[in-house]
C-alpha positions as CSV (number, residue, x, y, z in Angstrom):
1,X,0.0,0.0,0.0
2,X,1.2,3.2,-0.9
3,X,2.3,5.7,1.7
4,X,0.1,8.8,1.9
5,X,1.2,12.0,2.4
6,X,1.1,13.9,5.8
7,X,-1.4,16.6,5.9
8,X,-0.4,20.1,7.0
9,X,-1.5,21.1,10.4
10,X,-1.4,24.6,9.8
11,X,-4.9,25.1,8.8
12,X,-6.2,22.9,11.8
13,X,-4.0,25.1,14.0
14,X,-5.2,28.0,12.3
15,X,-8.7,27.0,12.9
16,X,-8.1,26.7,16.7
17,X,-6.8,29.9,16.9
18,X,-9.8,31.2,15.5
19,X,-12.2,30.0,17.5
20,X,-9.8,31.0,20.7
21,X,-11.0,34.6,19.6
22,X,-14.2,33.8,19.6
23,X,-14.4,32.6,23.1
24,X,-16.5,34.2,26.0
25,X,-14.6,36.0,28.8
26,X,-14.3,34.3,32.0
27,X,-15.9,37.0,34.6
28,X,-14.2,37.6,37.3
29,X,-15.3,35.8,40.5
30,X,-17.6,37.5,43.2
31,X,-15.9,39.5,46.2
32,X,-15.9,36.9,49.2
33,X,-18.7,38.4,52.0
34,X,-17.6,41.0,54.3
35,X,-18.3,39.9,57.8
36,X,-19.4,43.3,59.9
37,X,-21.5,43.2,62.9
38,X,-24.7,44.5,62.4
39,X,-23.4,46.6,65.3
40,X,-21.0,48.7,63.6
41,X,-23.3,50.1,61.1
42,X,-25.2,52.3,63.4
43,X,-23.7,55.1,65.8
44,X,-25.2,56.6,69.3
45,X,-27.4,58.8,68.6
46,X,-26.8,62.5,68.8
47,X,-27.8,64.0,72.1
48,X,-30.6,66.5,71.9
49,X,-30.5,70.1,72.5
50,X,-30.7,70.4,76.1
51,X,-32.7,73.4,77.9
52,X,-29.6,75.6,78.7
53,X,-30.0,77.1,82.1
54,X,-27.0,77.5,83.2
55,X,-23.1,77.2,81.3
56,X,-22.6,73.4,83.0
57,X,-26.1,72.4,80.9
58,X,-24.3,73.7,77.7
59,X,-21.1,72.4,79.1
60,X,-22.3,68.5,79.8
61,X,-24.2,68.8,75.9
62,X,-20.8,69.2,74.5
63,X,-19.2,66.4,76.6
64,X,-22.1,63.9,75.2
65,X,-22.2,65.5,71.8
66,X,-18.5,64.8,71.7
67,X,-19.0,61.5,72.7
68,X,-21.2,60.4,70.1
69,X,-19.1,61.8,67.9
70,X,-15.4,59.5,68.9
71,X,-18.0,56.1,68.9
72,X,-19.2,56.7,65.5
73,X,-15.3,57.0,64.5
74,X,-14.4,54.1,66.6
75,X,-17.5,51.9,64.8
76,X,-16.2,53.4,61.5
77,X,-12.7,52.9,61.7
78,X,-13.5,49.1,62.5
79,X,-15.5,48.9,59.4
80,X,-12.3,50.3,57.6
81,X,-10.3,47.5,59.1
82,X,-12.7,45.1,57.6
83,X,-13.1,46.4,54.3
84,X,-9.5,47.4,53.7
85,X,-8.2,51.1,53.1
86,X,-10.1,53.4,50.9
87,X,-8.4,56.6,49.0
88,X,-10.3,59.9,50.5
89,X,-11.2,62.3,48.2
């Protein structure tokens, strides 16, 4: 029997190049799930307007208004440790 002649692989190569083109982009995969306590998405409250009687009433306001203040940084600045830093702009 007479020996046959090898095709060319070119144009099967070529082919498969081809359809490499063609394929569908693998998306990328989900961000995992940020674990924060439902705790740290809520701050105290700000402390209402007092009736100011005397300078101490105004005084004590600004003590509690101030505290308020430092726990909704402290809350938040946990949150930044969980979700990594973020650029301020």
């Amino acid at each position: 029997m007479p020996r046959r002649a090898p095709r060319p692989v070119w144009p099967a190569l070529s082919f498969a190049l081809a359809l490499t083109g063609c394929a569908l982009p693998v998306p990328d995969p989900p961000p995992p799930a940020l674990a924060l306590s439902r705790s740290l998405l809520f701050c105290r409250e700000r402390p209402p307007v007092p009736v100011i009687e005397q300078d101490a009433d105004f005084m004590l306001w600004i003590v509690d208004l101030d505290e308020a203040g430092e726990d909704c940084r402290q809350r938040l600045s946990r949150v930044r440790e969980v979700i990594g830093p973020v650029d301020r702009e």
